[in-house]
C-alpha positions, 0 to 999 in steps of 0.5 A, a space after each residue: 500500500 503506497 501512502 501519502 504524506 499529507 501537505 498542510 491544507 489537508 492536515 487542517 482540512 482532516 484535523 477539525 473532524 477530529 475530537 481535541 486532536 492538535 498538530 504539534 511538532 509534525 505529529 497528532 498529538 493528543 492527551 486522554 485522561 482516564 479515572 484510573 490507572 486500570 482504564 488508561 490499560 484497559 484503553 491501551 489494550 484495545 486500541 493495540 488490537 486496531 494498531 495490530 491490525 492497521 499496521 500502524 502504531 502510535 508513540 504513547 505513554 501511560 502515567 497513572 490515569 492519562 495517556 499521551 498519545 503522538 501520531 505519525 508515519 515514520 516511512 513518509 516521515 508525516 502525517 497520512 490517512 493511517 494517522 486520521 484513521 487511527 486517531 478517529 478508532 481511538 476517540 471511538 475506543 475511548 468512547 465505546 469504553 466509557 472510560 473518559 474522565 473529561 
């Protein structure tokens, strides 16, 4: 599968279909907070499920309740539609687990 990095209309055009995403530093970046430490894992776990089936993983970290998520494509080194597509399952994990404390 050939990706394209995205150019900078298309990155704003895609981010505001997006749910408290920011474009920081070439990446998506985005910071979800959980009640506990249990959920923030529970969160972790199935969104490494898509990440295993997309092909496609984030750079993260977990402390306590917060996960710190960052969202590129290494191989085109930018953002393509595997980050948008990631971010939007994320949101919807999140969701669909009712585990969001904001």
């Amino acid at each position: 599968m050939e990706l394209k990095k995205l150019n900078d209309e298309e990155i704003k055009t895609r981010i505001t279909k997006l749910l408290n995403w920011k474009f920081e530093n070439g990446k998506l970046h985005k910071l979800f907070k959980f009640k506990n430490f249990n959920q923030a894992v529970c969160f972790m776990v199935g969104t490494a499920l898509v990440c295993e089936k997309m092909n496609h993983h984030p750079e993260w970290s977990n402390v306590y309740g917060n996960v710190n998520v960052e969202l590129v494509t290494h191989r085109v080194a930018g953002l393509t539609e595997l980050d948008f597509t990631l971010a939007e399952k994320m949101d919807k994990i999140a969701g669909d687990l009712n585990l969001r404390k904001d």
